[in-house]
py3Dmol code that shows the C-alpha trace and the ligand (Angstrom):
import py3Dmol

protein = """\
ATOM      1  CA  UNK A   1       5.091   7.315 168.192  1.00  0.00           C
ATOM      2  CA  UNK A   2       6.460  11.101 168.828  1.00  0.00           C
ATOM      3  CA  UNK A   3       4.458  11.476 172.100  1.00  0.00           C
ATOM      4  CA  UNK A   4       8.217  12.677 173.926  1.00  0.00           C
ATOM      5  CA  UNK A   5       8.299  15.321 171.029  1.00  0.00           C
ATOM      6  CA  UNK A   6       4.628  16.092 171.104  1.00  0.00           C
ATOM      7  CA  UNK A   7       4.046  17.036 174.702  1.00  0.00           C
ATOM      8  CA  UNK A   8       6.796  19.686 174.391  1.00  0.00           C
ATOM      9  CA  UNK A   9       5.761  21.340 171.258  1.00  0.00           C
ATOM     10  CA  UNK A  10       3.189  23.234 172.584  1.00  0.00           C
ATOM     11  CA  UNK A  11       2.149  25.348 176.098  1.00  0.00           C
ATOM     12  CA  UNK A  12      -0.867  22.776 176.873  1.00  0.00           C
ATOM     13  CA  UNK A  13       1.716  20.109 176.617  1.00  0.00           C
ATOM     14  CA  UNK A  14       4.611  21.715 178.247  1.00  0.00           C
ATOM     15  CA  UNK A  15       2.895  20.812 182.166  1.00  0.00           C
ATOM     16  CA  UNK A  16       2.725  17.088 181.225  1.00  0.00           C
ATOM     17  CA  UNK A  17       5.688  17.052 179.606  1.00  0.00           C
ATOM     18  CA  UNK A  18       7.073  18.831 182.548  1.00  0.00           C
ATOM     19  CA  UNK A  19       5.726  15.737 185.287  1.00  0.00           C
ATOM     20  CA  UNK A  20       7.196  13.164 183.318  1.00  0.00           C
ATOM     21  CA  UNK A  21      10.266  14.626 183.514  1.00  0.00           C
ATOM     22  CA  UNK A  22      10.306  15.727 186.645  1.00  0.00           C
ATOM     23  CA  UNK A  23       9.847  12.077 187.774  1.00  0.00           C
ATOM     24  CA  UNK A  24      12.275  10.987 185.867  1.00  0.00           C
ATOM     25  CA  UNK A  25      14.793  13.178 187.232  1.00  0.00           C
ATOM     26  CA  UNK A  26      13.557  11.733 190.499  1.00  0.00           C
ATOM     27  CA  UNK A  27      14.180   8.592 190.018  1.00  0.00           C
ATOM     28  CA  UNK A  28      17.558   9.180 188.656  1.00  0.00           C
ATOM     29  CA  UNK A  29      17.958  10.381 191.948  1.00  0.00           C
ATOM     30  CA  UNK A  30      16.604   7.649 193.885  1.00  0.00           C
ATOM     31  CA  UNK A  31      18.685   5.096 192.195  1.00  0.00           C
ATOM     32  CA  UNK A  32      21.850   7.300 192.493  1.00  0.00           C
ATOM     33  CA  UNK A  33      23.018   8.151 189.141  1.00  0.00           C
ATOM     34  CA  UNK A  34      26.240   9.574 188.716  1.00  0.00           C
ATOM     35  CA  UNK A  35      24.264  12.421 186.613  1.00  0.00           C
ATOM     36  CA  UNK A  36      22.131  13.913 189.368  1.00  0.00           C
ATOM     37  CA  UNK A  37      25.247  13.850 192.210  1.00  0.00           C
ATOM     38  CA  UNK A  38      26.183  17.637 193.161  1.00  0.00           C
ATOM     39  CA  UNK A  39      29.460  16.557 192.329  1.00  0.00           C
ATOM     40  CA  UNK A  40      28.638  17.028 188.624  1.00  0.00           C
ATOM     41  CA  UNK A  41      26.802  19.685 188.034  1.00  0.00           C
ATOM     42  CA  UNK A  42      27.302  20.024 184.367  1.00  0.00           C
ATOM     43  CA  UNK A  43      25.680  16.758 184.075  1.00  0.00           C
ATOM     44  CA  UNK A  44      22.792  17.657 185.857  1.00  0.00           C
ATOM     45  CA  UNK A  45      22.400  20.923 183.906  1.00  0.00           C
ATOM     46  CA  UNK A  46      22.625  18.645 180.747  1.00  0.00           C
ATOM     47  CA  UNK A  47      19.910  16.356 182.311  1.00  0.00           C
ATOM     48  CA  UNK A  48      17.906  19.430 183.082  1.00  0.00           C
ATOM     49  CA  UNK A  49      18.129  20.551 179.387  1.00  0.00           C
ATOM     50  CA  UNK A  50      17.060  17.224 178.247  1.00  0.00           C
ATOM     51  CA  UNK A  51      14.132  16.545 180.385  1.00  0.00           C
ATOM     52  CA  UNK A  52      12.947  19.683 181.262  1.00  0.00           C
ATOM     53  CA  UNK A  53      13.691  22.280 178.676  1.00  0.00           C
ATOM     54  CA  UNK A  54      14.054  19.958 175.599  1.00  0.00           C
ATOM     55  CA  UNK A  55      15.331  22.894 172.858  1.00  0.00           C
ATOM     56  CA  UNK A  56      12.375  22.361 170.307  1.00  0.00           C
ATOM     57  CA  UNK A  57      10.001  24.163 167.739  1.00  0.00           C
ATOM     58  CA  UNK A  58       7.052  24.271 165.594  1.00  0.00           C
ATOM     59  CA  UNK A  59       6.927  25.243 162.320  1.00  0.00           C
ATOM     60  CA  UNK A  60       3.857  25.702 160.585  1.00  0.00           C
ATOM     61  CA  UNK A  61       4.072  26.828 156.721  1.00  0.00           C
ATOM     62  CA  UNK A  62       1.168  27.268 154.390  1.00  0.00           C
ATOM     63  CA  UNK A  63       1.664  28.089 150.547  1.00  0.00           C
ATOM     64  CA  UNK A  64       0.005  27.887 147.492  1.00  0.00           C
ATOM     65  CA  UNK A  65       2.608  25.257 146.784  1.00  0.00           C
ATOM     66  CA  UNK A  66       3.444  23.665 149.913  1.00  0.00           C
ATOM     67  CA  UNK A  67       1.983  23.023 153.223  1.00  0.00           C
ATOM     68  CA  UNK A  68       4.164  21.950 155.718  1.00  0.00           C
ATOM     69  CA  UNK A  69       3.970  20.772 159.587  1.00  0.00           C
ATOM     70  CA  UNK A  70       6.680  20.742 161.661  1.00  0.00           C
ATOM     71  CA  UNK A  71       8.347  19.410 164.763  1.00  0.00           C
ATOM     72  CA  UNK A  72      12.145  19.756 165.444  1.00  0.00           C
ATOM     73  CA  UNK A  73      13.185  18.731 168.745  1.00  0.00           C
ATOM     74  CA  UNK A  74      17.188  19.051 169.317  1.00  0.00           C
ATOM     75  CA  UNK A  75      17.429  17.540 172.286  1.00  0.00           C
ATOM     76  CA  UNK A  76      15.631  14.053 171.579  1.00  0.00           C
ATOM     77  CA  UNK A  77      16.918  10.671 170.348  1.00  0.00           C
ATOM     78  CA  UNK A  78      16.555  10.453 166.867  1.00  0.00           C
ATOM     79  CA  UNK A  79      12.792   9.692 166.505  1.00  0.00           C
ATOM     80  CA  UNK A  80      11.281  10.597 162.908  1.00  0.00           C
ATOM     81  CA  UNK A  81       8.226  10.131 161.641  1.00  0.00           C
ATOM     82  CA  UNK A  82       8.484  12.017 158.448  1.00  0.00           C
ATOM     83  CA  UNK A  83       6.480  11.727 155.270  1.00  0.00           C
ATOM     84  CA  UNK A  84       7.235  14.442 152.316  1.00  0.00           C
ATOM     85  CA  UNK A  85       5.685  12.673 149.534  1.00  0.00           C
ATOM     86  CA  UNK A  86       9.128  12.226 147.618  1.00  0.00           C
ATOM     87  CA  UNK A  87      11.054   8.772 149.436  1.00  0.00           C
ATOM     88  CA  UNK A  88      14.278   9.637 148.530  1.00  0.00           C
ATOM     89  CA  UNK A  89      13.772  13.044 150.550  1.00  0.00           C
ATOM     90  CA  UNK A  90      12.345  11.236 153.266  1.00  0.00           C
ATOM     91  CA  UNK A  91      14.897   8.894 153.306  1.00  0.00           C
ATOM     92  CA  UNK A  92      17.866  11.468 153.875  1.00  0.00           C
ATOM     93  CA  UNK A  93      15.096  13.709 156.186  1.00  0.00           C
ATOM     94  CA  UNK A  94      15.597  10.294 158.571  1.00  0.00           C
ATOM     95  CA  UNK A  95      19.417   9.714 158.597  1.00  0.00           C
ATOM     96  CA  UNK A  96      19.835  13.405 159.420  1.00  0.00           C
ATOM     97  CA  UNK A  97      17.327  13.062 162.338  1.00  0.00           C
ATOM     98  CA  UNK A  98      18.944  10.052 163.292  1.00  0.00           C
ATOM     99  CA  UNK A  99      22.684  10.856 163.192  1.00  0.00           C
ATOM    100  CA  UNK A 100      21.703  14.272 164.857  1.00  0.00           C
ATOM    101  CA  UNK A 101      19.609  12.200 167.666  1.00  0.00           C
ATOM    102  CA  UNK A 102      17.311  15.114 166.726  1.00  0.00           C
ATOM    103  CA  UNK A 103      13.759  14.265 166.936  1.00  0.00           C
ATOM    104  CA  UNK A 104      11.744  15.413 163.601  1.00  0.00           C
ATOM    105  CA  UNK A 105       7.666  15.071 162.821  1.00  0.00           C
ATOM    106  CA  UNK A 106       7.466  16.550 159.333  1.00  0.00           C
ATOM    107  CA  UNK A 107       4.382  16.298 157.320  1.00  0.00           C
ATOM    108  CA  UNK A 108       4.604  18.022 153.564  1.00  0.00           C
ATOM    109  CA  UNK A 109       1.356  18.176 151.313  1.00  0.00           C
ATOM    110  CA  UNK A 110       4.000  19.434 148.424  1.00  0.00           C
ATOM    111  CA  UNK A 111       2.794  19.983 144.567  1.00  0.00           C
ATOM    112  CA  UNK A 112       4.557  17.020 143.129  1.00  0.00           C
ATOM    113  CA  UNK A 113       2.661  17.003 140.361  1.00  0.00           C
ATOM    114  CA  UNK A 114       4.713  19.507 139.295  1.00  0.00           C
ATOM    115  CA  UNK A 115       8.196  18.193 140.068  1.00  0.00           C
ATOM    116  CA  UNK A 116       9.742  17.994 143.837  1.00  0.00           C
ATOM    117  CA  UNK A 117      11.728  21.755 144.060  1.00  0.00           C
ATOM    118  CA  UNK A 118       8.683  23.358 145.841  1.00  0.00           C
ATOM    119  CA  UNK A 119       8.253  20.418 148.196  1.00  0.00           C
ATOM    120  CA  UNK A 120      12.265  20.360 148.941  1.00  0.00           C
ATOM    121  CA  UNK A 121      13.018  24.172 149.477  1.00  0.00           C
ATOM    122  CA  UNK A 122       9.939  24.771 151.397  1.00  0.00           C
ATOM    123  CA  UNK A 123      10.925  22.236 153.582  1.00  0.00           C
ATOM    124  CA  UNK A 124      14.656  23.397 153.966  1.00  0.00           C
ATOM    125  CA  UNK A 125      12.976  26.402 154.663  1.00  0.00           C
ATOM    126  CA  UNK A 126      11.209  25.121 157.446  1.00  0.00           C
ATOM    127  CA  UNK A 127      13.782  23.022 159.082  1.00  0.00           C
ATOM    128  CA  UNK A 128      16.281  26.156 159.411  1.00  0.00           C
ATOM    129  CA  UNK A 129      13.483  28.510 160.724  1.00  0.00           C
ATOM    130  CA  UNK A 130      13.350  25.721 163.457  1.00  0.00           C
ATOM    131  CA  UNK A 131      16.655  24.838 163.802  1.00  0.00           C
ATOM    132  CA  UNK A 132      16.983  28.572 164.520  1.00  0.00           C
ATOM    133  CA  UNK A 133      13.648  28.580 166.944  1.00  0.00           C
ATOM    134  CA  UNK A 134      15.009  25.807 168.794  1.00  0.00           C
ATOM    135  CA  UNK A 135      18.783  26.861 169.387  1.00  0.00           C
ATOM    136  CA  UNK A 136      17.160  30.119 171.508  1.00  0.00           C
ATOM    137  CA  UNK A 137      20.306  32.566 172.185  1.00  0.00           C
ATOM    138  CA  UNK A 138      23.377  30.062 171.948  1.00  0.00           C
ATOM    139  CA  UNK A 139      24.075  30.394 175.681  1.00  0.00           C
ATOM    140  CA  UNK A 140      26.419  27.465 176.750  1.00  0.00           C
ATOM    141  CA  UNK A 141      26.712  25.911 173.687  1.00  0.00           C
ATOM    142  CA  UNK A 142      29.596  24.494 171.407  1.00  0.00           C
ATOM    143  CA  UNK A 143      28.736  27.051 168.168  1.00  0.00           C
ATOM    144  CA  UNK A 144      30.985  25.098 165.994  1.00  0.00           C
ATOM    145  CA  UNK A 145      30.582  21.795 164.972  1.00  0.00           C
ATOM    146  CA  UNK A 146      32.137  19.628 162.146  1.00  0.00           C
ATOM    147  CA  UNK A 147      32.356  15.837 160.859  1.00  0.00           C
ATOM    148  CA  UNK A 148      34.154  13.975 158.382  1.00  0.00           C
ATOM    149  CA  UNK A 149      32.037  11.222 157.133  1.00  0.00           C
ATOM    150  CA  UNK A 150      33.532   7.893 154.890  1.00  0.00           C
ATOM    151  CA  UNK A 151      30.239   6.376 153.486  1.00  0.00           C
ATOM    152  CA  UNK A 152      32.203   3.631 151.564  1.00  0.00           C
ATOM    153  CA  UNK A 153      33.928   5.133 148.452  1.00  0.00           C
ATOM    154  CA  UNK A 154      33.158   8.344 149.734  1.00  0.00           C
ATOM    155  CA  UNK A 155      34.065  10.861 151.853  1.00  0.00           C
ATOM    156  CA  UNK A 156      32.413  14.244 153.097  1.00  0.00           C
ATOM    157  CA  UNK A 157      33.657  16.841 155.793  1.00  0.00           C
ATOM    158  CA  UNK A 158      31.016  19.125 157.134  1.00  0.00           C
ATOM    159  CA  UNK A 159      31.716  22.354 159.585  1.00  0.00           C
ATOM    160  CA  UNK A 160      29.142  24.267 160.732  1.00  0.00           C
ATOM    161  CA  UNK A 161      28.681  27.275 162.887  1.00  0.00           C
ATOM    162  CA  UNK A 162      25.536  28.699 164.147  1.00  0.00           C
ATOM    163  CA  UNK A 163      26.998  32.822 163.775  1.00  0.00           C
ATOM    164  CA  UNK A 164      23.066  33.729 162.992  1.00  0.00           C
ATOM    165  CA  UNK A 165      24.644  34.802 159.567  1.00  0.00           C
ATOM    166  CA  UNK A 166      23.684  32.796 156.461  1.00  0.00           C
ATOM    167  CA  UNK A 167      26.591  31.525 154.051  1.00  0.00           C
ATOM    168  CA  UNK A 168      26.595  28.150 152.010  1.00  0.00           C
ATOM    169  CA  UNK A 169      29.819  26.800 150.835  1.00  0.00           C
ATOM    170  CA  UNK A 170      29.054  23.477 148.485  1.00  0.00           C
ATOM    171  CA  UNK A 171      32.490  21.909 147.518  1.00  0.00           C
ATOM    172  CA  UNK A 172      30.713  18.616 145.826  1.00  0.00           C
ATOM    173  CA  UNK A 173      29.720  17.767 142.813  1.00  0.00           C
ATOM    174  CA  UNK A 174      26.809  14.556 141.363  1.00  0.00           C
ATOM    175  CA  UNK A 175      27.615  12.688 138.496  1.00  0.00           C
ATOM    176  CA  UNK A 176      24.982  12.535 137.341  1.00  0.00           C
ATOM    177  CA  UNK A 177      21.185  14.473 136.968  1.00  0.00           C
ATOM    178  CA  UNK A 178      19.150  12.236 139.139  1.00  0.00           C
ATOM    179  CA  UNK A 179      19.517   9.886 142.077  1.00  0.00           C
ATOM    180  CA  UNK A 180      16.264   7.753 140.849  1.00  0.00           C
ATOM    181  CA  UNK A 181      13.580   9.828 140.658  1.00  0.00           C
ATOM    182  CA  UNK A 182      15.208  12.911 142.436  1.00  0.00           C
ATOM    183  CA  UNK A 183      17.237  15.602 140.795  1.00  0.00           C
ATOM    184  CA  UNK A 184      20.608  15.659 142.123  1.00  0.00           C
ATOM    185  CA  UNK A 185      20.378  19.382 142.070  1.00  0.00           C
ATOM    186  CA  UNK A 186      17.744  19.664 144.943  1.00  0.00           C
ATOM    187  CA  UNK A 187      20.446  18.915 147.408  1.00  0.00           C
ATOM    188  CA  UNK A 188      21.796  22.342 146.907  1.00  0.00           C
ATOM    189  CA  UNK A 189      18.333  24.120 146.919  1.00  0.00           C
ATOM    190  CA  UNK A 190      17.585  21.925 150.257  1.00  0.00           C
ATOM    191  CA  UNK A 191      21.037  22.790 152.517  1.00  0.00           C
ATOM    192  CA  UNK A 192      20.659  26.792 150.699  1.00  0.00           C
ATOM    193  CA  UNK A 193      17.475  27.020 151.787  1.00  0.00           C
ATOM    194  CA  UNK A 194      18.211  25.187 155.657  1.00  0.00           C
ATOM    195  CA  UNK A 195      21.145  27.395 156.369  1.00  0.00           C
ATOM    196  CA  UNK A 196      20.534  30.648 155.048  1.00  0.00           C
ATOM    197  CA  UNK A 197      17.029  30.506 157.399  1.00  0.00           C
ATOM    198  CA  UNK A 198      18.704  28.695 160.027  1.00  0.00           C
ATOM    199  CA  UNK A 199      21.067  31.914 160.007  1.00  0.00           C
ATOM    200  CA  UNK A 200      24.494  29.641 160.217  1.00  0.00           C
ATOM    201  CA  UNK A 201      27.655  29.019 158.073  1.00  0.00           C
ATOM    202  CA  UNK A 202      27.282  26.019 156.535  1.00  0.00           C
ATOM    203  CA  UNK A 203      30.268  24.295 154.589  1.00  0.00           C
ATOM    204  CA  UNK A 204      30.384  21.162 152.775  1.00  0.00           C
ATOM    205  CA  UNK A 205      33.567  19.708 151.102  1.00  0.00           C
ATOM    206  CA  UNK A 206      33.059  16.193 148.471  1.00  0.00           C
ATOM    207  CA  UNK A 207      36.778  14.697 149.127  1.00  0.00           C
ATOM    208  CA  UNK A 208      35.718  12.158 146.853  1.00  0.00           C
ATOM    209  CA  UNK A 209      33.269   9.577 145.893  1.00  0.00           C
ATOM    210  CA  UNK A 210      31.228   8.349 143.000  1.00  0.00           C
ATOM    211  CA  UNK A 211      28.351   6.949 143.855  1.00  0.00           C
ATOM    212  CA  UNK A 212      25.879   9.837 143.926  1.00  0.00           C
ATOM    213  CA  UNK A 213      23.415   8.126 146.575  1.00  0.00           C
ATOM    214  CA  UNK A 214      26.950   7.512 149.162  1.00  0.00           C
ATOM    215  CA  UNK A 215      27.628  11.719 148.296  1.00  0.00           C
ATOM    216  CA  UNK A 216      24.262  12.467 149.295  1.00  0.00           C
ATOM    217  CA  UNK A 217      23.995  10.432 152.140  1.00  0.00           C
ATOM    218  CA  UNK A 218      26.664  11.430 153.011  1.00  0.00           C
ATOM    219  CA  UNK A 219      26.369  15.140 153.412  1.00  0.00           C
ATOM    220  CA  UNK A 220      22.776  14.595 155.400  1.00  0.00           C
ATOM    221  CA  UNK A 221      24.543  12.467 157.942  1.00  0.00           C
ATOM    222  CA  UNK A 222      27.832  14.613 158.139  1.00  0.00           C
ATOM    223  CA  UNK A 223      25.571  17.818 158.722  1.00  0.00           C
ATOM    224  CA  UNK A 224      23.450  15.871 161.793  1.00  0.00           C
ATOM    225  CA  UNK A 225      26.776  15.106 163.172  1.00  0.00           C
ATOM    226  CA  UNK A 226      28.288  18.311 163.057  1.00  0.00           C
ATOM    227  CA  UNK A 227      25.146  20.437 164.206  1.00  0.00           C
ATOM    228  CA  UNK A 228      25.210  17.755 167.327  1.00  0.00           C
ATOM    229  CA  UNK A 229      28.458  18.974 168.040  1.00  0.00           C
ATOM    230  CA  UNK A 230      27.513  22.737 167.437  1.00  0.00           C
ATOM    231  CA  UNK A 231      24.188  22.861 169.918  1.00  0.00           C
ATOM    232  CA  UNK A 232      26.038  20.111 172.378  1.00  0.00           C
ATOM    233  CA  UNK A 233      26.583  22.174 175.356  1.00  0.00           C
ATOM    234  CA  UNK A 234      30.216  22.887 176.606  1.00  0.00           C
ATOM    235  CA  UNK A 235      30.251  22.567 180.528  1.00  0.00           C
ATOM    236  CA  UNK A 236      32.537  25.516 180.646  1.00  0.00           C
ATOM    237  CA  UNK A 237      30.454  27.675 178.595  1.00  0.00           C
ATOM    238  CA  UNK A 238      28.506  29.906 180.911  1.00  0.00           C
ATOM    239  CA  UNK A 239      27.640  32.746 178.183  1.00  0.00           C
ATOM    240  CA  UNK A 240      27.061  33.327 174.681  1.00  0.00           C
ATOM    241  CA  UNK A 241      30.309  31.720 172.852  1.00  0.00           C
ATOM    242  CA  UNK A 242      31.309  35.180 171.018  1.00  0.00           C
ATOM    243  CA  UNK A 243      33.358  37.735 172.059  1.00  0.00           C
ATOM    244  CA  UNK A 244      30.493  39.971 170.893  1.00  0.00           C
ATOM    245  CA  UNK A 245      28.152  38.500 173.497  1.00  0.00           C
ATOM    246  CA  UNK A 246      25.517  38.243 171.392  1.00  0.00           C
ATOM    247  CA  UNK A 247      24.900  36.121 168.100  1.00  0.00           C
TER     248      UNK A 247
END
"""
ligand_1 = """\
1
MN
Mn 20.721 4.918 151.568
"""
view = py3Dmol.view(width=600, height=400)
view.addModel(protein, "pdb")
view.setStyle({"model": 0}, {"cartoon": {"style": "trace"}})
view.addModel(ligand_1, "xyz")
view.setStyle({"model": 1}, {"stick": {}})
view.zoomTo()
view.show()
């Protein structure tokens, strides 16, 4: 199901993931896309990124009370196949890959027995490290990125910037302790744990809403969107966006 993602997540695969691509550039060319003219080169560079360096890592984290396998691809099209052990988890895990157009394999073998923190954080955990992995140095990308999400009664704004310094703003608030058999709670630990490894600001602002499923839903699929814009490239980028050079 996640060959695409697969045959770039490691060296032996980056060759054959490199031919496919190559021949699919080709035959853009062949059949005269507007995206491989020399008359945009911004979209060619953007093709190139896609098919030929797809921004991606592999995370592999082993704990007494977690282990986790990982696949982030950023520059994919919203492929999942994810399996934590805890369905409400997994459930938000898949909107986020999907509204990012991220492509995620994430297997968890978490100590639920116990209760689902371990299995939540360690996973945050891993999805910043490669979030962070698979960004590489920033060059010609957005940085920023926000997204103001209605899910129904509610409404979330995310903004987001990728500074490589860790700070978690969380404006929102659950009515109550548990969204079925998940504590409402973990949603902090999860985004406190992504952002402070993924090394970014990360701000989230409840407007309002009451249903607590819509509030988390919500903030998964307004952070996708605004890390889409953040690691989008901007075609007049040709550096590191800082005035610093370097973030
Ligand atoms: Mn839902």
């Amino acid at each position: 199901m996640l060959t695409a993602l697969g045959e770039h997540a490691d060296t032996s695969g980056t060759l054959k993931g490199s031919f496919a691509s190559q021949s699919m550039l080709a035959q853009s060319r062949k059949h005269g896309t507007q995206n491989s003219s020399p008359r945009c080169p911004w979209c060619l560079r953007a093709l190139v990124v896609k098919y030929l360096m797809p921004r991606a890592a592999s995370i592999s984290r082993d704990t007494a009370e977690t282990k986790i396998e990982l696949t982030l691809n950023l520059d994919g099209t919203g492929q999942h196949n994810i399996a934590t052990g805890v369905g409400f988890f997994d459930h938000m895990l898949t909107l986020f890959t999907r509204h990012g157009l991220f492509n995620l394999d994430l297997q968890v073998d978490g100590d639920i027995h116990v209760d689902f923190h371990h299995t939540v954080e360690d996973t945050g955990i891993a999805l910043g490290q490669a979030l962070k992995q698979a960004v590489g140095d920033k060059k010609g990308i957005n940085r920023y990125g926000h997204f103001t999400l209605p899910m129904e009664e509610t409404m979330v704004t995310t903004a987001v910037d990728l500074s490589g310094r860790a700070w978690y703003i969380d404006k929102y608030a659950f009515n109550a302790p548990k969204i079925g058999d998940f504590d409402t709670e973990l949603v902090f630990t999860f985004w406190q744990a992504f952002s402070a490894n993924a090394l970014m600001n990360l701000h989230h602002l409840l407007h309002y809403g009451n249903n607590n499923h819509h509030i988390s839903e919500a903030l998964f699929k307004s952070t996708a969107r605004a890390l889409k814009m953040a690691i989008a490239n901007d075609p007049r980028e040709t550096g590191v966006p800082s005035s610093k050079g370097v973030l």
